[in-house]
Each structure stands twice: as C-alpha cells, then as structure tokens.
C-alpha positions as CSV (number, residue, x, y, z in Angstrom):
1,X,71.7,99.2,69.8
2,X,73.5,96.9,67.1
3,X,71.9,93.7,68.3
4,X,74.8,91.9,66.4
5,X,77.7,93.2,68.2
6,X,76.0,91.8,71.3
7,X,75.9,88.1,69.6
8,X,79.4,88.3,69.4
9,X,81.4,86.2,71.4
10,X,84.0,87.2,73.6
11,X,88.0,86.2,71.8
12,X,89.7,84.2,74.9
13,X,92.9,82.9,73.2
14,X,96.4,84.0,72.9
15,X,96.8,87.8,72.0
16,X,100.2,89.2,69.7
17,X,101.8,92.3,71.6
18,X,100.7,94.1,68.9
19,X,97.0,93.5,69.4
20,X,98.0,93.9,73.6
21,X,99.2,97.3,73.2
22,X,96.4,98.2,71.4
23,X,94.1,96.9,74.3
24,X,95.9,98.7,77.2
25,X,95.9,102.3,75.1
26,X,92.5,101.7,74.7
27,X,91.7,101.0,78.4
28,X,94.0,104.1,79.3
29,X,91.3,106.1,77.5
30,X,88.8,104.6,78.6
31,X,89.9,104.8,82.4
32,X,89.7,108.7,82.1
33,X,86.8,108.6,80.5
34,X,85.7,107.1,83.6
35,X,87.6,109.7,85.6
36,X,85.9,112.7,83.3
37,X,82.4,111.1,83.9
38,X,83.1,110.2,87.6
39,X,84.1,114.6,88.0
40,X,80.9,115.4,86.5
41,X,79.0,113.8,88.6
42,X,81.0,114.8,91.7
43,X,80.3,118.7,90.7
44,X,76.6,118.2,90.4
45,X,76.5,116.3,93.9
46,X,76.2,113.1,92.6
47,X,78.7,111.9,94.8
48,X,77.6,107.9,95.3
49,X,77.4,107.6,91.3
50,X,80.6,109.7,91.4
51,X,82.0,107.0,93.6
52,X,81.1,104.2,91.4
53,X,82.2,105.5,88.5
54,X,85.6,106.5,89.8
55,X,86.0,102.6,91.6
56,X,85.4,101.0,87.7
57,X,88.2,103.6,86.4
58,X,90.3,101.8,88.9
59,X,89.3,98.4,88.1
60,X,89.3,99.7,84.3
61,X,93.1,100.6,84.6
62,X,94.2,97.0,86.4
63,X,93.0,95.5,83.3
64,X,96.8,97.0,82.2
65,X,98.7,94.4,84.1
66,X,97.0,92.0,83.5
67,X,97.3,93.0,79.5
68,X,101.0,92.9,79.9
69,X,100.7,89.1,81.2
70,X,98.7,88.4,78.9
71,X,101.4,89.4,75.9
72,X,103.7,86.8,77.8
73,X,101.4,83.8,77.5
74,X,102.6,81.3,75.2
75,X,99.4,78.8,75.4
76,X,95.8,78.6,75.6
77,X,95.8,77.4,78.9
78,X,98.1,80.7,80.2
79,X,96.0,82.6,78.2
80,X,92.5,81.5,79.5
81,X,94.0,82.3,83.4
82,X,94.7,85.9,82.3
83,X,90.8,86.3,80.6
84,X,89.9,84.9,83.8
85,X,91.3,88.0,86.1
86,X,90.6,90.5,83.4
87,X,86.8,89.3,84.1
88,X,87.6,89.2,87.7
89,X,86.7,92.3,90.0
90,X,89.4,91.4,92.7
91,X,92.2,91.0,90.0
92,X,91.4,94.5,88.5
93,X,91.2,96.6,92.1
94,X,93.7,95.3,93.9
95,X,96.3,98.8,93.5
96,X,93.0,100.5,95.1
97,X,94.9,101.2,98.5
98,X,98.5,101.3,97.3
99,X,98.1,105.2,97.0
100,X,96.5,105.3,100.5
101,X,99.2,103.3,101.9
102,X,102.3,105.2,100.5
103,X,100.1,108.7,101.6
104,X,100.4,107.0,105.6
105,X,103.6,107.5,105.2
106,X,104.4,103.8,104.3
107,X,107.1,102.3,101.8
108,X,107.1,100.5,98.7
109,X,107.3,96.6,100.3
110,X,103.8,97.8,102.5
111,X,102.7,99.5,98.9
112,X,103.1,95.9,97.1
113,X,101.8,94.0,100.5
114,X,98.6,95.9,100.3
115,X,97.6,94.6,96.8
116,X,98.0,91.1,98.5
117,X,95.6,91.6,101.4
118,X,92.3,90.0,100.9
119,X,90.5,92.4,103.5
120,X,91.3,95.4,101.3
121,X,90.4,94.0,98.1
122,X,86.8,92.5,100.0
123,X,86.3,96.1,100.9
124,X,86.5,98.3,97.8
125,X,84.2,95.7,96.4
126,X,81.6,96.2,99.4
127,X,81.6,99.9,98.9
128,X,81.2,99.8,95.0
129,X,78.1,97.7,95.8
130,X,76.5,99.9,98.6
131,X,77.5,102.7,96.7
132,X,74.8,101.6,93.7
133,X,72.0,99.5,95.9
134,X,70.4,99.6,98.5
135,X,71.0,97.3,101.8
136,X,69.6,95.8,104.5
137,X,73.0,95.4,107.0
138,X,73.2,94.1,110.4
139,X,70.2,94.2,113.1
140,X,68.1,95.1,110.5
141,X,69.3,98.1,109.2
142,X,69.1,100.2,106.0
143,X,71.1,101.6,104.2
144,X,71.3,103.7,100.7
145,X,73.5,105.3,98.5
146,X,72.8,108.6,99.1
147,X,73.4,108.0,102.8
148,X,75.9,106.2,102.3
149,X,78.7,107.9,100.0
150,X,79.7,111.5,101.4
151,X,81.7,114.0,99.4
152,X,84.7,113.4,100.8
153,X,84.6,110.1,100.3
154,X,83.8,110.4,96.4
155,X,86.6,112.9,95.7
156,X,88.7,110.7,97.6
157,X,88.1,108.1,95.3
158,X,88.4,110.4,91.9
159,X,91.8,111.4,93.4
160,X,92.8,107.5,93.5
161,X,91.4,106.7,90.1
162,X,93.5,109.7,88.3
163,X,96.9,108.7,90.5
164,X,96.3,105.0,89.4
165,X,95.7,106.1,85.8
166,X,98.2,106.1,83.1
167,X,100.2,108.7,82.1
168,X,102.7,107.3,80.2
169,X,103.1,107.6,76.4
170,X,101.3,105.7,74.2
171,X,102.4,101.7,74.6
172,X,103.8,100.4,71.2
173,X,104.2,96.9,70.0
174,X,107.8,96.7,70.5
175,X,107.7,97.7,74.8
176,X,104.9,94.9,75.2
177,X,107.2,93.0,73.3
178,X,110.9,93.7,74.9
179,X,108.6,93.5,78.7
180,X,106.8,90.2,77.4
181,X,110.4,88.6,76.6
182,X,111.3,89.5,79.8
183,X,108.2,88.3,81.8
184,X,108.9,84.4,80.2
185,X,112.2,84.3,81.1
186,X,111.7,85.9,84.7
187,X,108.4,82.9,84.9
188,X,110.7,80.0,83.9
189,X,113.4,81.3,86.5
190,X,111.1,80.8,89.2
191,X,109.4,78.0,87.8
192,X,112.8,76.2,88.0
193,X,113.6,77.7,91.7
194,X,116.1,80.5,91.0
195,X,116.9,82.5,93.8
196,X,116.0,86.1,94.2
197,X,118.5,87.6,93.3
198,X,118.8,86.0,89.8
199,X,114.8,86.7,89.5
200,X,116.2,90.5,90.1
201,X,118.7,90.3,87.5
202,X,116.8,89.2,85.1
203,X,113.6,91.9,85.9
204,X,117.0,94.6,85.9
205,X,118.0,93.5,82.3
206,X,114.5,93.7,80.9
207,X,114.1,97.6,82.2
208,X,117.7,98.5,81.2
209,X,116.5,97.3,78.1
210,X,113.1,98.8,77.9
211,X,115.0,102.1,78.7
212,X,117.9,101.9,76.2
213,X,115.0,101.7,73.7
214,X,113.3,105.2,74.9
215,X,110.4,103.3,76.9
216,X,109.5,104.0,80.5
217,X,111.5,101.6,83.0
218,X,112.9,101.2,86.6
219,X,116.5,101.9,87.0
220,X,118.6,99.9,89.5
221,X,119.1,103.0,91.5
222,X,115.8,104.1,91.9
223,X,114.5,100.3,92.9
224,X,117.5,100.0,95.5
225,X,116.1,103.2,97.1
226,X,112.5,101.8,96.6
227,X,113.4,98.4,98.0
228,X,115.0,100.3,101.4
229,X,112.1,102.4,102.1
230,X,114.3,105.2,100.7
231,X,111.9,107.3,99.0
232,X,109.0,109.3,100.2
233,X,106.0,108.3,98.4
234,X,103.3,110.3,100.1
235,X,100.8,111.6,97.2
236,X,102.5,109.4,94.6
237,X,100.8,109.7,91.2
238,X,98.8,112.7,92.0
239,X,99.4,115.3,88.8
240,X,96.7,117.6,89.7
241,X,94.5,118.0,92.6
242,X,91.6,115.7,93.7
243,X,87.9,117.7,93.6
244,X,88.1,117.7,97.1
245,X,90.3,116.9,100.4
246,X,88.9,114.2,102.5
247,X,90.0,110.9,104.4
248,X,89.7,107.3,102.7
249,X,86.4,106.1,102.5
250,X,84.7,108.3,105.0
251,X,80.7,107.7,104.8
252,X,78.3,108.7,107.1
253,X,77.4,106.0,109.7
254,X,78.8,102.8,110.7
255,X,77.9,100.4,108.2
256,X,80.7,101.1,106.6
C-alpha cells in the first residue's frame, strides 16, 4: 500500500473537459470492471457479494452525469455541488430502476420520473447494505446476506449494471466540450424563466450539433417519439444476456 497516495487530498475545484473526459472513460472502465467482478462471483454462488458489487457498477457509472455537469461549471461554488453528488450514494443510483420501469412496459416520461422518486432511490441503498451486513429488522428479527440475496435477484442486478453501462466510444475533449456549451446556455435559460419549449430548442441545437461532429446524440425525431410514449423500451440497454432470468429484487423472506 503507497501510504502517500492515501495522504493525498481529494482535488474539488473546477475541472477542463479535457481532464472530464478523461474521468468518465475512466469510470466506464471501471464500471465493468465492476460488472466482470460482480459475474465472477455470481458463477461461483456468491450471489449477495455479486449483488454488491453489481449495485457500485451502477452507482460507479452515475458518476458520468454528473461528470458531464461538472465540465459546465464555471465557479468553485458550482463545482463544489457537483463533488458533492459525485460523493453522494443517492446522486450516483438514481437510473437503478429506469431499466425496470421501461421493462413494465412503461415510457420514457415514467423512465425519467423514476430517477426522481425518493422511495426507489431509499431502496437500492437498503439492499446494498443488507446485502453486505447483517441486521436486526422489525420484531426482532435477523437477517444476513446469504439469506438475504437469492440468485435471481443478483443476476438481476448484473443485468441492470451492464444495460446502465456505457457503450459508447470513447468520450473526447471536444463532445464534453460542444455538451458543456450547451448545458450553460440551457442553465441560464431556465435560470431566467424561458419556457419549455425554448429550453427544448436549445437541448435540440446542442445534439444536432454533437451529431454533425460524429458524436452520439438525440435526434428531434427519435425524442418526439420518446416524449409520446412512442417507442417500446422493454429491455432497453441490454446487449447480451443477464447470468440469469429473474424478477427485480426478489430475496427470500419479507424483510425485504
């Protein structure tokens, strides 16, 4: 263990998109490493370990979004609010039931509500922490890990982790740039009040832009059909198939 590295202190100022992209290629990779490790441990039966391990990829790969803000912020003080969530459990898993959502047969507004709701974000948080300790719940009862977490439940959670993953290219230091431009002037429109629809407009021009320059973005057709419910996203992000089938967060029990 370098000892040293550990007296380091953690940088909490403004970052150039440069040094941004760097960071989100680097959590990509690590977020599959996460994945890799969270499989291994699912094949040997390790499945409440496999669980944790998948839930951090997942909190691992929100750390993107909040990257991107982060490449927009133009003072110490905006700076400082996006270290806060990057350090902040609830700001880094709050996707966690978009994929379950959109698999219920739900749309894109529910997808977006779901990263809002408090009780969803509360409850991946309880299961990461009964899937690592031991507990004593209501009435007195115990409760473990390994009684806990069953199979279907961890492969259910690897298959979330790999759909939330990235599989985009690599990011580059002119798309954090082009989407940073973008994210200032869409934050001073609604600062000064613009209506919706300008808001839109000026999201529109920033992935029209970020396309014409060869980078992934949303294209007015396809968000017109996500805005009206238009497109099926049942299994969205899925590229291969999870270890196993099972429902959400199934566990043996009621403590649940």
């Amino acid at each position: 263990m370098n000892l040293s590295d550990l007296r380091r202190g953690s940088f909490r100022g403004v970052l150039s998109p440069a040094q941004c992209a760097e960071g989100i290629n680097l959590v990509r990779e690590n977020a599959q490493r996460l994945i890799e490790d969270a499989r291994v441990l699912f094949l040997a039966g390790r499945y409440p370990s496999a669980a944790q391990q998948a839930i951090l990829a997942i909190e691992e790969s929100g750390k993107e979004a909040i990257l991107r803000l982060l490449a927009a912020a133009e003072t110490r003080e905006q700076a400082r609010a996006c270290w806060r969530d990057f350090c902040d459990h609830s700001k880094k898993n709050i996707r966690w039931a978009a994929t379950m959502i959109a698999d219920l047969g739900h749309g894109f507004r529910e997808m977006l509500a779901s990263t809002q709701d408090e009780q969803l974000i509360k409850a991946i948080e309880r299961f990461k922490q009964l899937a690592i300790y031991v507990d004593c719940l209501d009435q007195g009862t115990w409760t473990a890990p390994v009684q806990f977490v069953e199979r279907d439940a961890a492969a259910d959670l690897i298959d979330r982790a790999q759909r939330l993953s990235s599989t985009l290219p690599p990011a580059t230091e002119r798309e954090i740039e082009i989407a940073a431009r973008h994210t200032r002037l869409l934050d001073r429109a609604e600062a000064a009040g613009a209506p919706q629809e300008e808001r839109q407009r000026i999201y529109m021009r920033g992935q029209a832009e970020l396309c014409e320059n060869g980078f992934p973005g949303v294209t007015g057709a396809t968000l017109e059909l996500l805005l009206a419910n238009a497109l099926d996203l049942k299994g969205i992000g899925r590229t291969q198939r999870a270890p196993a089938a099972g429902p959400p967060l199934r566990n043996r029990g009621t403590h649940g």
